[in-house]
N, C-alpha and C positions, 0 to 999 in steps of 0.2 A: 504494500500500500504506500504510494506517494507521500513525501508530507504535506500534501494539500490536501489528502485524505484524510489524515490524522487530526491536519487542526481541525478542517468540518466537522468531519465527527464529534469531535472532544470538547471545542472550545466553544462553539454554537448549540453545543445539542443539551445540556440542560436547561440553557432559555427556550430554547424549541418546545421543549418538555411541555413546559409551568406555564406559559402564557402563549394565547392565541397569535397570530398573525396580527400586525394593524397597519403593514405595507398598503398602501394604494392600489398596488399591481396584485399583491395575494391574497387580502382581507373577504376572509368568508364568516356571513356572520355564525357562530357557532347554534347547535340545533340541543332541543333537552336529553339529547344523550352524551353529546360532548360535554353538557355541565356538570350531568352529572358523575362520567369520570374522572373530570376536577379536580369530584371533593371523593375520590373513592380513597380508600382509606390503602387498597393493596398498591394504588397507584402513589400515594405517598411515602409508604415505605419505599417501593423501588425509588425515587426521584433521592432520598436520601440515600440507598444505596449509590446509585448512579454518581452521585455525587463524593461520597467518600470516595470510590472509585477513583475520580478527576483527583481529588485530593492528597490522596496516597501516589500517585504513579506519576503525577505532574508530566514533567517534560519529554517522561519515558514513551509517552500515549503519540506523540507525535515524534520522536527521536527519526530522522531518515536512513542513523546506520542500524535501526535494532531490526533486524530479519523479522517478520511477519509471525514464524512458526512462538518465535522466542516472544514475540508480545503476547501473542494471546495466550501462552502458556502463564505470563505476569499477571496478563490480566483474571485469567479465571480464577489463580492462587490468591488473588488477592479479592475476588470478588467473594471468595468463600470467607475470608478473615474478616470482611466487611459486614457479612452478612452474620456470620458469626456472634458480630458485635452489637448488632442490633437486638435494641430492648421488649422490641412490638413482639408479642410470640406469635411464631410463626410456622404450620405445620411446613410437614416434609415435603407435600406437593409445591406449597408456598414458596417455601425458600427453591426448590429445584426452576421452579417458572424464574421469578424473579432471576437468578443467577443467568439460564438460557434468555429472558428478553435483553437484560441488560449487556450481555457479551454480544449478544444480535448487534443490537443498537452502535457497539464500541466501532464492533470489528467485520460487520457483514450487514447488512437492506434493512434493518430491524424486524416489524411486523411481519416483513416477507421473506424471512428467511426460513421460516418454518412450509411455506408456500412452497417454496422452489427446492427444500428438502425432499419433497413427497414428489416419489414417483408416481403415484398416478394421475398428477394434475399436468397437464399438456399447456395449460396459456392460465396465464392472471390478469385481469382485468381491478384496477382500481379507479373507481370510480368517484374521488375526491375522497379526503380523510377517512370519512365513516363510513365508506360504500365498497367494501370488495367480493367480486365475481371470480370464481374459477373454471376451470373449465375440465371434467373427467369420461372419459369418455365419448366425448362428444355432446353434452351436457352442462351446460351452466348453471351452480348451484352459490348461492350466497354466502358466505362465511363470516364469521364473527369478531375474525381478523381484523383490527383498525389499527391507525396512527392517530397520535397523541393531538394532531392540529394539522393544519395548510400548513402552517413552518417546516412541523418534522415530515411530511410526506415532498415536500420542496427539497430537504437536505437530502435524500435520499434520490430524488432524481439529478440532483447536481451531483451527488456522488458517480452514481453509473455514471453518467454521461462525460463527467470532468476524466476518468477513467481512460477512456476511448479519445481526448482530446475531442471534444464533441461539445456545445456549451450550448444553457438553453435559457432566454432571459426575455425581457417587456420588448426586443428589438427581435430578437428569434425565438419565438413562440415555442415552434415544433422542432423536433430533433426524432433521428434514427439514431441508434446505438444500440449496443452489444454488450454480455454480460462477458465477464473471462473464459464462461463451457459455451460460449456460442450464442446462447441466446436470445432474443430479435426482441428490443425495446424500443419503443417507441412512446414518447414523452410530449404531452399540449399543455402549454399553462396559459394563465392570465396574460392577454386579456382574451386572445382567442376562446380558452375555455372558461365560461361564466361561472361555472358552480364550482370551482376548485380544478385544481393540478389532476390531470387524469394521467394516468402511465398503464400500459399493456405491454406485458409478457408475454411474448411466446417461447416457451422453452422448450430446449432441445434434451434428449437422453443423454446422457454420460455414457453411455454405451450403446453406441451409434445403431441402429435398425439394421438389418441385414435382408436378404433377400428370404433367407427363410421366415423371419417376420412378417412380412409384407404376406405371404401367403397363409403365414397362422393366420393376419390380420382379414384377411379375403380380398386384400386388395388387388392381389394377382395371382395368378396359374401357377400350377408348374412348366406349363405349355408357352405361356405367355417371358414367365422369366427365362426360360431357353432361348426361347426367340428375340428375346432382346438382349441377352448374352453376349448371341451371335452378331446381332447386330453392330453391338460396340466393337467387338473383336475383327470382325467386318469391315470398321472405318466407316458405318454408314452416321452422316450427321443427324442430329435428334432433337426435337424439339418436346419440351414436358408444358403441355397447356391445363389450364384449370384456374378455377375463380379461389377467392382469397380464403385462406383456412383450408386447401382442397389437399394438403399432403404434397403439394408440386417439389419442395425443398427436399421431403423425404426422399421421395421417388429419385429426384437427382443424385442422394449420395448414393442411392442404391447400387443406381445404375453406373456411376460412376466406378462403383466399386469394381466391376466387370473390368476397369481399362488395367492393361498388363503392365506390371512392375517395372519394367526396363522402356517405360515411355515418358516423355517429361510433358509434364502437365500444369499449364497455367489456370488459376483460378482467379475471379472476377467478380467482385462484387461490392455492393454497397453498403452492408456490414458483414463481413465476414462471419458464414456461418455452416458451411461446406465444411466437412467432418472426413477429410479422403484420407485413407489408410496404408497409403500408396507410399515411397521415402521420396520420391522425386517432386514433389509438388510445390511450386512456386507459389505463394497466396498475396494476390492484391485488392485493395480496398481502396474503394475513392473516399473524397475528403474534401469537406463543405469549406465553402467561403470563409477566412477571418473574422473578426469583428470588421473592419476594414472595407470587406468585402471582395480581399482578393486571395488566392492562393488556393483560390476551387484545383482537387483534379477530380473529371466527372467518365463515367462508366467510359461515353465513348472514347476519349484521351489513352485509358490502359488497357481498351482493345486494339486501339490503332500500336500501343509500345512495347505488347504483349510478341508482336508479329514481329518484331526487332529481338527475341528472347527465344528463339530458338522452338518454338513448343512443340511437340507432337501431338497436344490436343489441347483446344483450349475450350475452360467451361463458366459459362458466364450463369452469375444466382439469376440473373432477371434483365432481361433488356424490355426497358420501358419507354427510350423513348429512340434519338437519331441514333444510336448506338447499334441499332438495327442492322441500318447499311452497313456500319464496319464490319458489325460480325457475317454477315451473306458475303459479304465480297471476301472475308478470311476464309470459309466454307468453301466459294470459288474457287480459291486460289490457290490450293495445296494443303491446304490444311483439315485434311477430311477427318470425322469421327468429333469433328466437337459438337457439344451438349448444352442446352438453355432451358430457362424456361419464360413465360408469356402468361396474364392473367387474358384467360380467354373461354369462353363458354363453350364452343366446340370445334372441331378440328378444322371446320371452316371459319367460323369467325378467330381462330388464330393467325392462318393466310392475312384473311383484311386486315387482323390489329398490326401485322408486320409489315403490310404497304401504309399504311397512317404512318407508324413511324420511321417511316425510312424518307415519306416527307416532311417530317419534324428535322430529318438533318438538313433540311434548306437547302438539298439540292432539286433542279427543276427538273425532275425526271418524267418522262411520258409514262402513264400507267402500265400500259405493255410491258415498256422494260423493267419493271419494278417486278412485274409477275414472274416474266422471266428469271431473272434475278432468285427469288424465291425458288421456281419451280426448280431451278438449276444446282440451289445451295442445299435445297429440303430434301432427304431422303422418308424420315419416318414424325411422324406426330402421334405423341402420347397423350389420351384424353383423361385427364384426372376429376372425381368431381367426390364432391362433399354429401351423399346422401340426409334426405330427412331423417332418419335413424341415428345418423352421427358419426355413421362409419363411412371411410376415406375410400376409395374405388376408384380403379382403372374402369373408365367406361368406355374406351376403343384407343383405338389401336389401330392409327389409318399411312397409308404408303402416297409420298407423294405424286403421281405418275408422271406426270408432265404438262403441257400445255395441251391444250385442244382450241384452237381459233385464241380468244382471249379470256379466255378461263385453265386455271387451274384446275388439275383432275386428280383428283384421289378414291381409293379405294380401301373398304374397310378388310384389315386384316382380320383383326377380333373385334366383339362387340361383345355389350353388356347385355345380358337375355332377363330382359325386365318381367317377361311371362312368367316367370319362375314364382312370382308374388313375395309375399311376407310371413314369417314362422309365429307365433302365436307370441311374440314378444313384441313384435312389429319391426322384427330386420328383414332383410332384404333377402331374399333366399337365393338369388340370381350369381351366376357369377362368367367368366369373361370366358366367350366361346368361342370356335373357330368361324368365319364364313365361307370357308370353302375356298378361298381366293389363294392365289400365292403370287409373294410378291415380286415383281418384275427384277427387281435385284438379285436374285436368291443365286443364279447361276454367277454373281459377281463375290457374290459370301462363295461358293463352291470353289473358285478361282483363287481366291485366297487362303482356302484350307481350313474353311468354316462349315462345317459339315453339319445340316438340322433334316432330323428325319421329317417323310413326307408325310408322315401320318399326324405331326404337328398341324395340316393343313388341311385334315377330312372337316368335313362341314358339322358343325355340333363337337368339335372337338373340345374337353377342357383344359 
């Protein structure tokens, strides 16, 4: 932890505690459950804990040469002798709570660190001080979790974000940013956000998904991850489409995981959250404007310098906007087998969102060749989507074929067999099947010494 970690934490966070916000830019006026944590009595012991805490360790709390492992070993030893000390009696549950929030609070998110411990919660949604949402299964349920005010939920997204070199204030509202396991935050305050500082989590596994996963999970074949195997191994380029929360990040490492060991691999993205298990892998992340407003580097910039790095494949988290064009024309150009992805509804409206933004780069391209362009860079689109049930699905699986006049043509490899209906829970019982089709590449995988049996492609196959 920085020492600009340490002083936030340490030297703001008991006034954080005790009194509400009465900034201009943060003042929410407090509601009858924020008073009456106040005056709770468990929350005054801690605040005196907390503060013996500050007391005792002084300068050690912020020190830049004490290793991290070595503070929090000071701090817990000492938050026991603190608590020790204290006159209030206090059961066992009591004193255990108190010790875990207050070392939250020192040394880790506070409130949320017990959030982002538990593996079965996939995304946190905080909803201003006294409002937190999680997300388990595909499910959003409320929690009982809060922060002490606007202050101390403020100190906590200025942490993340100060973290990342990332900064979020009354002139830059909103901020993307990243935990240290990857994790995809994203932070709105005042004035943009009226009711208080909102921050969403989406957290990632400590131990990354695998493709046996994805098929516990139903979100793919066995049929389906063969073939896409083969694909990556193939060199065939890939696009992962799907609307927002649809698994499209998962799917990418997955797949990625498929790329073989002795190929060097550029990664690209806007907060680094690609998990590849690979040793060769270069990882870059763009990087917002200064205060100033200058010293942007944006997606398209380290796809154009990515192509100066030698790659044998490169994999961008998300191309949203001109960044488009760089990557089709890198696909063009030699660099076959690389992997993106696109929020997009279906394997055709991912086509159009890639000609929109290929005229976001300001060049005046005729439509034709932008299709072209596409048709030419596109081998495979993966359709992801977010079922009403909550579970995450491959719902096709389509081959780009080529041009026909001025249309793009594709053909569905797999599809999702929605006729299957619902199991007495209300999931989805359907899962991803062949169409009978094979794809016009296949003799170009055979070429290569990527060998996929034909019975992958009988009609109804799973």
């Amino acid at each position: 932890m920085s020492l600009a970690d340490r002083l936030d934490s340490v030297r703001r966070a008991q006034a954080a505690a005790e009194a509400p916000a009465t900034s201009a830019t943060t003042a929410v006026r407090p509601n009858a459950a924020a008073r009456r944590r106040d005056a709770d009595p468990f929350q005054e012991v801690k605040n005196r804990v907390h503060q013996g805490l500050i007391d005792t360790l002084g300068p050690r709390l912020y020190d830049p040469h004490l290793p991290e492992a070595e503070l929090a070993q000071q701090v817990r030893q000492t938050l026991q002798t603190t608590i020790d000390a204290e006159q209030t009696p206090l059961s066992h549950a009591d004193r255990t709570r108190i010790a875990q929030e207050v070392s939250d609070e020192i040394l880790g998110h506070g409130p949320l660190e017990p959030l982002l411990r538990d593996p079965d919660i996939s995304e946190i949604m905080v909803n201003g001080a006294d409002m937190i949402y999680v997300e388990r299964s595909g499910k959003l349920y409320r929690v009982e979790t809060h922060f002490s005010n606007e202050s101390h939920l403020r100190r906590v997204i200025d942490k993340i974000v100060g973290r990342v070199g990332r900064r979020v204030d009354e002139a830059s509202p909103l901020v993307d940013a990243r935990l240290p396991d990857g994790s995809r935050v994203n932070a709105v305050i005042s004035p943009i956000a009226l009711d208080g500082a909102m921050l969403t989590i989406r957290k990632f596994s400590q131990d990354p998904y695998t493709d046996a996963d994805l098929i516990a999970f139903g979100t793919i074949t066995p049929s389906v991850r063969d073939f896409l195997k083969a694909c990556v191994l193939g060199r065939r380029n890939i696009i992962i489409s799907g609307g927002t929360g649809s698994g499209k990040t998962t799917t990418l490492n997955v797949i990625s995981s498929f790329i073989p060991e002795d190929e060097r691999i550029v990664t690209i993205e806007d907060a680094a959250e690609l998990q590849l298990n690979q040793d060769h892998v270069l990882r870059l992340e763009s990087r917002p404007a200064n205060i100033e407003g200058r010293g942007s580097i944006s997606i398209r910039e380290l796809v154009r310098n990515s192509l100066r790095m030698r790659p044998d494949r490169i994999v961008v988290g998300e191309v949203r906007d001109g960044a488009a064009l760089d990557m089709l024309q890198a696909m063009n150009t030699g660099h076959d087998g690389s992997i993106t992805t696109v929020h997009a509804n279906t394997p055709r409206d991912s086509l159009a969102r890639l000609e929109t933004m290929v005229l976001m780069a300001g060049i005046d391209l005729p439509v034709r060749a932008i299709r072209e362009q596409v048709a030419g860079a596109l081998d495979l689109v993966v359709q992801q989507a977010r079922l009403k049930d909550g579970s995450r699905r491959i719902v096709a699986v389509s081959e780009v074929v080529g041009m026909e006049g001025d249309i793009i043509t594709l053909q569905d490899i797999f599809t999702f067999d929605w006729s299957a209906g619902r199991d007495e829970n209300g999931r989805f019982k359907g899962t991803l099947i062949s169409t009978g089709l094979r794809p016009k590449f296949l003799q170009d995988l055979t070429d290569l010494g990527v060998e996929l049996p034909l019975t992958t492609f009988i009609n109804g196959t799973r």
